[in-house]
C-alpha positions in Angstrom: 0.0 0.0 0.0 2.9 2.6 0.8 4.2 1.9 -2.4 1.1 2.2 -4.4 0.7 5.4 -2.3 4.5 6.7 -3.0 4.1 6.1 -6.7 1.1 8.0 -7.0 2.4 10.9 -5.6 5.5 11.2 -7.4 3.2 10.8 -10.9 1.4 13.7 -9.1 4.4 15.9 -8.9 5.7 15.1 -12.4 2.2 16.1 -13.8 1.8 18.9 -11.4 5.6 20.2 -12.7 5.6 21.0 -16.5 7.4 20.1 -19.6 10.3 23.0 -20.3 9.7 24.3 -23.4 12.4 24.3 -26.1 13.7 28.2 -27.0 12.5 28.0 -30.7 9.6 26.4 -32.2 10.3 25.7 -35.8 7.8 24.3 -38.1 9.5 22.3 -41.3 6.5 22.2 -44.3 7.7 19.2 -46.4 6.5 18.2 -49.6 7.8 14.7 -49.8 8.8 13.6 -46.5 12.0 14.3 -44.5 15.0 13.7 -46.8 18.7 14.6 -46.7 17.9 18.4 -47.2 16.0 18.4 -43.7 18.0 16.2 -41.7 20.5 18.5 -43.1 19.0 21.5 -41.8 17.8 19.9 -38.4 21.6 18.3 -37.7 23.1 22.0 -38.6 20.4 23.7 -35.7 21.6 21.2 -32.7 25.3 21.3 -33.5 24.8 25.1 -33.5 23.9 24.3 -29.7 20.3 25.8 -30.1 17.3 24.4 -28.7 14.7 23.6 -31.4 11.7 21.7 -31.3 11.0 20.8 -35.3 7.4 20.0 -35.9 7.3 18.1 -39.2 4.6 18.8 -41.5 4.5 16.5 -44.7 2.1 17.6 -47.0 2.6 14.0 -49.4 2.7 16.1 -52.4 -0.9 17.2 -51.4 -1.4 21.0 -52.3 -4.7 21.2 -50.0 -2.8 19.7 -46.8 -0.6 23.2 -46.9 -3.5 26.3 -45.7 -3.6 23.7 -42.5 -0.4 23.8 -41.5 0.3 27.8 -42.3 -3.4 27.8 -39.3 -0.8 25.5 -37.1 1.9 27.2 -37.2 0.5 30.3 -36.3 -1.6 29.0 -33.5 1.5 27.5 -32.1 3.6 30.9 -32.2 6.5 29.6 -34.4 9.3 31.2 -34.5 10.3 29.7 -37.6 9.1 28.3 -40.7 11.1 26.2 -43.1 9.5 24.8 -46.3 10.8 22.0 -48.8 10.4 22.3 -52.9 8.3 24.8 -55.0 5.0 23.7 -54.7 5.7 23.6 -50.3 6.8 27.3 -50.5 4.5 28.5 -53.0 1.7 26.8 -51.0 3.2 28.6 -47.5 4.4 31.1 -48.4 2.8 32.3 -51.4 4.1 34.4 -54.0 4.9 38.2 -54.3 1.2 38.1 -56.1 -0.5 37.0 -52.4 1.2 39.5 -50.3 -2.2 40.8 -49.2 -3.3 37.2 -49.2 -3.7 36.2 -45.2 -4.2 32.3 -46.1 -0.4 33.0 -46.9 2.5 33.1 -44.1 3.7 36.9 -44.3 4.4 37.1 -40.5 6.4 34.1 -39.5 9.8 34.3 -40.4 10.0 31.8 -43.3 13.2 30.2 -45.0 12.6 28.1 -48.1 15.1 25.5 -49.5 15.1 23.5 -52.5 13.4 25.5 -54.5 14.3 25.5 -58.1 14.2 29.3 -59.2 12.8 31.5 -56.1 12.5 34.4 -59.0 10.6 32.7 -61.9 8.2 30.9 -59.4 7.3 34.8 -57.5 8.9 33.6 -54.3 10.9 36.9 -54.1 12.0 39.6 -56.3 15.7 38.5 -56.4 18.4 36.5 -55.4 19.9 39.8 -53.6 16.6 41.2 -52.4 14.0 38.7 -51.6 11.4 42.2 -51.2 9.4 40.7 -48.9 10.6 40.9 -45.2 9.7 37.4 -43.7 11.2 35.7 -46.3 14.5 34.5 -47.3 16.3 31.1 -48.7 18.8 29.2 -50.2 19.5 28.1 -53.8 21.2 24.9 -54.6 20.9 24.6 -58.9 24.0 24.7 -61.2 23.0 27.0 -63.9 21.3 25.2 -67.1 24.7 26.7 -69.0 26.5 24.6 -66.9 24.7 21.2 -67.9 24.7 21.4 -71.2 27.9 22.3 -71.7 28.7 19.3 -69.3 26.6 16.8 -71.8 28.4 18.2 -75.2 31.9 17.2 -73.3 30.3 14.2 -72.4 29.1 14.1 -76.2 30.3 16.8 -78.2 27.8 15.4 -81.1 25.0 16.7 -79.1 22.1 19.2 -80.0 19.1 17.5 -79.3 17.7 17.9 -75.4 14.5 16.1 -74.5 12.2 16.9 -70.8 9.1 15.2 -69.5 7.8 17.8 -67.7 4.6 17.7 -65.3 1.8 20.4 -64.9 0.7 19.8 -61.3 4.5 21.2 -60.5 5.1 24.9 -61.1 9.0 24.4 -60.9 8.7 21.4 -63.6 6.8 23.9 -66.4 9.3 26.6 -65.0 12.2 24.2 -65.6 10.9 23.3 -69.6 10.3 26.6 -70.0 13.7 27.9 -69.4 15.7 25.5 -71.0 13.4 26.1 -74.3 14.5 29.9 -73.9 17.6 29.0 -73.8 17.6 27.1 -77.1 18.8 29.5 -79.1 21.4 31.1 -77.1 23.6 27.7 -76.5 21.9 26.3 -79.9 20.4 22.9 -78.7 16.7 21.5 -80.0 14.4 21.0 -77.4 11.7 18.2 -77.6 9.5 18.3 -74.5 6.6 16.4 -73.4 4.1 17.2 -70.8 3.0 14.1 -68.7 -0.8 13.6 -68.6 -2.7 14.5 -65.5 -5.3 11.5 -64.2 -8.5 11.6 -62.3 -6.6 13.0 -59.5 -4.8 16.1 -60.8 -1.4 14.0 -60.8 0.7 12.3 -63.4 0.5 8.6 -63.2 3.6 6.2 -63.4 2.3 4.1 -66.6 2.9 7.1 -69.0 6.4 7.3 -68.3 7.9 4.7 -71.0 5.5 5.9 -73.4 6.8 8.9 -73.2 10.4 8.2 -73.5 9.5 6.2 -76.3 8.0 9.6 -77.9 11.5 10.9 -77.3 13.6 8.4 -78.7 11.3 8.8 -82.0 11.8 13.1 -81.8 15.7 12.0 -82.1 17.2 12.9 -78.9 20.4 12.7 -77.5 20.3 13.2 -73.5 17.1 13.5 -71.4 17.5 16.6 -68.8 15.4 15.7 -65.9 14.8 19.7 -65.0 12.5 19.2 -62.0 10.2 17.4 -61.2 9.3 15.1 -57.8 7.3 13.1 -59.8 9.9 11.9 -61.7 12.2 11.7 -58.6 9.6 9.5 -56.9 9.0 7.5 -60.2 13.1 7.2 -60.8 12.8 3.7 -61.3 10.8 3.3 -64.1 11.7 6.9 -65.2 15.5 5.8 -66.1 15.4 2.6 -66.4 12.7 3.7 -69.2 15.1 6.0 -70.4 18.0 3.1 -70.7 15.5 0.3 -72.4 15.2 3.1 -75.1 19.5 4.2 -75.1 19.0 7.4 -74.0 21.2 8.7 -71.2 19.9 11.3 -68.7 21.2 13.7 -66.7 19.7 14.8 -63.5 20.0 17.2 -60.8 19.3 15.1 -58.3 22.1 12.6 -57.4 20.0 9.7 -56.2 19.0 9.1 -59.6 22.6 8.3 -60.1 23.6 6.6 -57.3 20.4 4.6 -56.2 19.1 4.3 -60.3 20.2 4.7 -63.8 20.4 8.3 -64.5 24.3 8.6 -66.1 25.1 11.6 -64.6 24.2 14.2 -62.1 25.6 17.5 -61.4 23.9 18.8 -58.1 25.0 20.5 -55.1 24.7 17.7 -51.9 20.8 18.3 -50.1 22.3 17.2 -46.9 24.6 20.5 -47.4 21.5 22.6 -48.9 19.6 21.9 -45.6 22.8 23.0 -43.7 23.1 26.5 -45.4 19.1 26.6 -44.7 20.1 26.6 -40.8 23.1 28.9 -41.5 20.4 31.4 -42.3 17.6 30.4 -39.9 20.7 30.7 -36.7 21.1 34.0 -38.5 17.5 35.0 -37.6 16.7 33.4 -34.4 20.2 34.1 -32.2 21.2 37.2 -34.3 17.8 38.9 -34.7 18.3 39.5 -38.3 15.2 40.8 -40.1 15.1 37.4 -42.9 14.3 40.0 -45.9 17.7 41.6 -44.8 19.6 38.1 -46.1 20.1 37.7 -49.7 19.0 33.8 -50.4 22.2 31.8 -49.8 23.9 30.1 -53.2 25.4 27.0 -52.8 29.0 27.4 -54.3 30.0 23.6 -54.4 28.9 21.2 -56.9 29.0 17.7 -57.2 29.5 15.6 -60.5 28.4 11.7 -60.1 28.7 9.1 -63.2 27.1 5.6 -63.1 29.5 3.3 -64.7 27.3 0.5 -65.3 24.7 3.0 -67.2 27.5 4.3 -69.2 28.6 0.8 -69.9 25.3 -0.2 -71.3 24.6 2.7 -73.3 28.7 2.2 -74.6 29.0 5.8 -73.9 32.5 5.6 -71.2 33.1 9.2 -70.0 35.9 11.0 -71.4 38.9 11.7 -69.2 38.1 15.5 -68.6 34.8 14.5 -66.5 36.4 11.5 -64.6 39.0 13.5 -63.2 36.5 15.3 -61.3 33.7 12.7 -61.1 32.7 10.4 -58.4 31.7 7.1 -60.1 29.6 4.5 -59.0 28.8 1.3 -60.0 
């Protein structure tokens, strides 16, 4: 009985005595899980020695999830926001189109990473002034240049670029639609194909090869992946698609390399993306700076990545000038 009675009373105390809350509050609005970006970001916070709660928000590439957890976040008093990919900012955040918009987050402070281009999608006005003074970011693409002047040394008989590209995305029409302004300019033909939307607004899996196929029979040489989660989640099917029909790909995200049969990817590492994403959320939470005060941070250091077995099917071995600076996997 005295114990029954001792145990009840310390349960009691530890009920009557509450949980110490964490200094910041920062709610992470994800668009396809937690990946390397936002373990990234989360590792960078605690090493810093700052004491975060992260409430994790996945919206499952659901566009109607994010209203809900903009409501959360504010009912909680965060002090932060952080938000994944295009469509999670864009759906947070808004664009400088909703900044009378309250469904939008113009209060919180709010750093975005992974977004493809913050200034064609409205996110902010530039990379050096994001004009709108909750917001700021990072920015973690190699510019288009760049790639395809990487696939004409990896082929210097290339001129013919093929995309699938996906409607439900903004960043994947953004992503078709610069590279087809750029046609001109670095002189490649561009074949593009937009994915079909089913029932549910979304692309759907089974169109992929047929749309490869399409490209093989437009004649192209390389397939640039631009950017598209769709794709990403479909990687699979999408390159091994892409080898069935002998056409390499290149990709900006590395896991299409490393984990499928992309040939090569030229991308800056999303565990280090999510890092520079806490550089500048420490910068706002222990140094008080206004985030419209921070230019969005680049990323400076890019990766290149060549799957030898891909290259080895498609008898295209990468010349000497890329393998000196390449990781290769197998």
């Amino acid at each position: 009985m005295a114990g029954r009675f001792l145990a009840t009373a310390v349960l009691a105390l530890s009920l009557a005595v509450p949980c110490r809350a964490a200094d910041y509050t920062i709610f992470m609005m994800l668009w396809t899980g937690c990946e390397e970006a936002c373990n990234g970001f989360q590792d960078y916070l605690v090493e810093a020695g700052l004491d975060v709660e992260f409430v994790l928000r996945d919206a499952d590439k659901d566009h109607g999830r994010l209203p809900g957890f903009v409501a959360e976040a504010r009912a909680a008093n965060a002090d932060l926001i952080l938000s994944w990919g295009t469509s999670a900012t864009r759906g947070t955040a808004g664009t400088l189109d909703d900044l009378e918009d309250p469904a939008y987050n113009h209060d919180i402070p709010h750093v975005f990473t992974v977004v493809a281009d913050p200034v064609g999608s409205r996110i902010v006005e530039s990379l050096d002034n994001t004009g709108r003074p909750n917001v700021t970011g990072t920015f973690n693409r190699v510019p288009e240049a760049v790639n395809i002047e990487t696939i004409r040394i990896y082929d210097p008989d290339f001129d013919h670029l093929g995309m699938l590209y996906n409607a439900n995305e903004y960043n994947s029409v953004l992503k078709y639609q610069e590279l087809r302004a750029l046609t001109a300019e670095l002189g490649y033909q561009l074949t593009g194909i937009e994915m079909p939307l089913g029932a549910n607004g979304s692309p759907r899996a089974e169109d992929i090869e047929p749309a490869i196929a399409k490209l093989e029979d437009a004649g192209v040489d390389f397939i640039y992946v631009g950017s598209s989660s769709f794709l990403d989640a479909n990687r699979d099917i999408f390159t091994g698609a892409a080898v069935d029909h002998r056409i390499p790909v290149l990709s900006p995200y590395e896991r299409l390399v490393k984990n499928s049969q992309a040939l090569i990817s030229i991308a800056a590492r999303y565990y280090d993306v999510g890092r520079l994403a806490g550089m500048q959320a420490e910068k706002i939470l222990v140094d008080g700076v206004i985030p419209g005060e921070l230019a969005v941070a680049r990323m400076t250091d890019f990766a290149f990545v060549i799957n030898m077995t891909v290259a080895k099917e498609l008898d295209m071995f990468p010349p000497i000038e890329l393998l000196q600076s390449a990781e290769t996997v197998n």
